[in-house]
N, C-alpha and C positions, 0 to 999 in steps of 0.2 A: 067814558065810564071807567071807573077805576076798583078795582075788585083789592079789598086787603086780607092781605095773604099775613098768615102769624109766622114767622119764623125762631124758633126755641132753639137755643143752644147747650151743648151740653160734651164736656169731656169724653175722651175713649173711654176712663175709668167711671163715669155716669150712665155710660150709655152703656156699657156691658153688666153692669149695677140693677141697671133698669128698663131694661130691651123690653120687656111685656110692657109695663107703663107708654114706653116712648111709639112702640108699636099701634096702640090706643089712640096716643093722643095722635099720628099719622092719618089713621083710616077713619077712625070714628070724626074726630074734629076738626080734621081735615087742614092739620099746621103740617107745616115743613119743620122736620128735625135737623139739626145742623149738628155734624158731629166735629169736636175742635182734636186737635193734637200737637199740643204745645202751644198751645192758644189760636193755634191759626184753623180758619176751615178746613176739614178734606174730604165730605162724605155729606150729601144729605139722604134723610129718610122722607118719602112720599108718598099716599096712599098709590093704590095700583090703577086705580079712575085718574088720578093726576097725573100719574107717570104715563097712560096712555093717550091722555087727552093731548099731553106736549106732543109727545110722537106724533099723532095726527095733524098738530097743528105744524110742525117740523113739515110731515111732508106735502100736507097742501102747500104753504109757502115757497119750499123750494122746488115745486116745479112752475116754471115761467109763466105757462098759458092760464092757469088758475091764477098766480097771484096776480095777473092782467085782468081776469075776471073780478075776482075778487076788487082789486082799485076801482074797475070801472062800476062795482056795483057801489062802491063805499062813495063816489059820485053823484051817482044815480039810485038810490035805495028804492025805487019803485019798482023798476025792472024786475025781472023774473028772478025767484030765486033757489038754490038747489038746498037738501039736505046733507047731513055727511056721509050717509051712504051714496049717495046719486054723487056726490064728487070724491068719494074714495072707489068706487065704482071707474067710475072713467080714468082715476089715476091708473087703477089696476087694467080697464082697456089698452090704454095708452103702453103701460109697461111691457103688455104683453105684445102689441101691436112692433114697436121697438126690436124686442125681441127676438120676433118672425123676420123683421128687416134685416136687424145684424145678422142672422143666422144665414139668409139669401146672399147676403152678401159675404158672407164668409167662404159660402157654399162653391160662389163664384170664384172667387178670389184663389180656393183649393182645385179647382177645375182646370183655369187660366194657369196655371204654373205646371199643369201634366205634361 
């Protein structure tokens, strides 16, 4: 499936011209703004549902054991399937889980050198 996405372009001098307009067209109609400077890109605008949706999808992908899941469901689409709370959920078990490891082992490691 392919989702199209508008992308609008518009100079430093357009886009500080017309920040409420280009603001608009961001959230409401949900285009990516592309801001140029000297013709080249250097800045886009994105509504805040956009901009957090990447985030989420960033960090499901780069952790290994979900994007394993993930493959093995895109396989298999019958299998069981989670919501993004139930796998940002486990991200954040996980992270925290880590956490508590590094920190014993830290613990140890400050102990063994007494």
């Amino acid at each position: 499936m392919y989702i199209l996405v508008y992308m609008r372009y518009f100079s430093v001098a357009e886009a500080r011209a017309n920040l409420a307009s280009l603001l608009e067209l961001s959230t409401t109609r949900e285009e990516q703004v592309v801001i140029t400077k000297n013709g080249e890109p250097v800045a886009v605008m994105l509504s805040i549902d956009e901009y957090e949706s990447m985030n989420e999808t960033i960090d499901v992908l780069s952790d290994s054991e979900t994007y394993a899941a993930l493959m093995d469901y895109l396989k298999d689409p019958n299998q069981k399937t989670y919501t993004t709370e139930e796998i940002l959920a486990d991200l954040e078990a996980r992270r925290v889980r880590e956490a508590s490891e590094l920190e014993e082992i830290q613990a140890k490691i400050h102990s063994d050198s007494k």
